[in-house]
Structures are given as structure tokens and as C-alpha cells.
N, C-alpha and C positions, 0 to 999 in steps of 0.2 A: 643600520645593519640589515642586509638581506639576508631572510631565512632558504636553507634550501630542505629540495626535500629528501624524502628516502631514495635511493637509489631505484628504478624503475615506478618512481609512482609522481603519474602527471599532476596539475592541479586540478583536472575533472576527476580524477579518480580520488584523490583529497575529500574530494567535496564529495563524491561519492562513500566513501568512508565514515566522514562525520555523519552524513544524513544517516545511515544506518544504525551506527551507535545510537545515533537521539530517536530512531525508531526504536530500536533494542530498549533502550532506558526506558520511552516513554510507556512501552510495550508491558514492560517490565510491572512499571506502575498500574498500568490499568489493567495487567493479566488477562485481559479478556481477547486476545490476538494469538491464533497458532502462529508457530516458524515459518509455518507454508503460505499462511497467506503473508505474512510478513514479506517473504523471500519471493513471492509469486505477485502482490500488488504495490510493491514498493514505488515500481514508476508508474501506476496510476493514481497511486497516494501522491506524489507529487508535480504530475501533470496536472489533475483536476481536484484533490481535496484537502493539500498542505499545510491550508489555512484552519484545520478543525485538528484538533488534539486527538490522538489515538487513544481509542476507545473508546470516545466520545460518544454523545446520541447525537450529533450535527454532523461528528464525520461519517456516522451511519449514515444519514440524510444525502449528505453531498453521494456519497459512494451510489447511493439506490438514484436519485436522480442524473446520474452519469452512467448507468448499468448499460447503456447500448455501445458506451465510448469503450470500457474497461474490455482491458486483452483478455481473450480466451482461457488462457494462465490461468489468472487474477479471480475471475468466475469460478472456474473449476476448482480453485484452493477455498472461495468462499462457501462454493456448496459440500465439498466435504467436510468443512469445517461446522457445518450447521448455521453460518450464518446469512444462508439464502438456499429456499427451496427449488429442488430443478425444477416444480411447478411454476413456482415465480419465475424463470428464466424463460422458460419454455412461454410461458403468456406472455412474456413482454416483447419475446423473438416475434413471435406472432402478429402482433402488434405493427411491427416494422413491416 
């Protein structure tokens, strides 16, 4: 039996859907993730740190050691959120 799907929704967008739910859930659990970076580092959570569970201190790790990859977004929703100082931003731009 082939399943279809909802009426305008491709299978990227499927998978785009699930991924966010199990961010939301995992989110959910570990409390420790705004909306915003939620909604703001979502595809760099899964470009470069997939493999560490949210909220994690590994997906911290991967996230800080990928900080020059990570979109502009992503940065900006982690420093408002308190989880990275524009100090730290600002020295690592530097850096480059």
C-alpha cells in the first residue's frame, strides 16, 4: 500500500516537519533552548551537530566548534538568548 501525503506537502517538507516536532519534543525535554534559536538554528543543527541530542553539553561543543559555519540568524538568536557572549563572537570573527 502506498501512503500519500497531505495535499501540498512534498516529502522534503515531511521531513522537514518531523525534524522539527523531534526538535520541539527533544526541546521540550531538555528546556534549556529558546523558540528563537530553535526556529533560527534549526538548519545548522542539522547541517553540522544532528548527531548530539538538544541540550546537550556535546551539542554545545559541536555548535562552538562550527561557530564560523553557523548563519548569522543562528548567532544572533544564540546571543540573545544568553547562550554565547557577543564577546565570544566578536574574538572569534577576529580570529578569521
Amino acid at each position: 500500500m502506498i501512503a500519500t501525503l497531505p495535499r501540498g506537502l512534498s516529502r522534503g517538507g515531511l521531513i522537514a516537519v518531523i525534524a522539527m516536532a523531534t526538535i520541539t519534543l527533544s526541546t521540550a525535554q531538555a528546556g534549556a533552548v529558546s523558540a528563537s534559536v530553535r526556529s533560527n538554528c534549526a538548519g545548522d543543527y542539522f547541517a553540522y551537530c544532528s548527531a548530539h541530542p538538544v541540550g546537550s553539553k556535546s551539542l554545545r561543543r559541536c555548535m562552538r566548534a562550527n561557530g564560523h559555519r553557523l548563519s548569522k540568524r543562528c548567532v544572533k538568536a544564540l546571543v540573545a538568548s544568553g547562550q554565547v557572549s557577543k564577546r565570544q563572537v566578536s574574538r572569534r570573527s577576529a580570529r578569521r
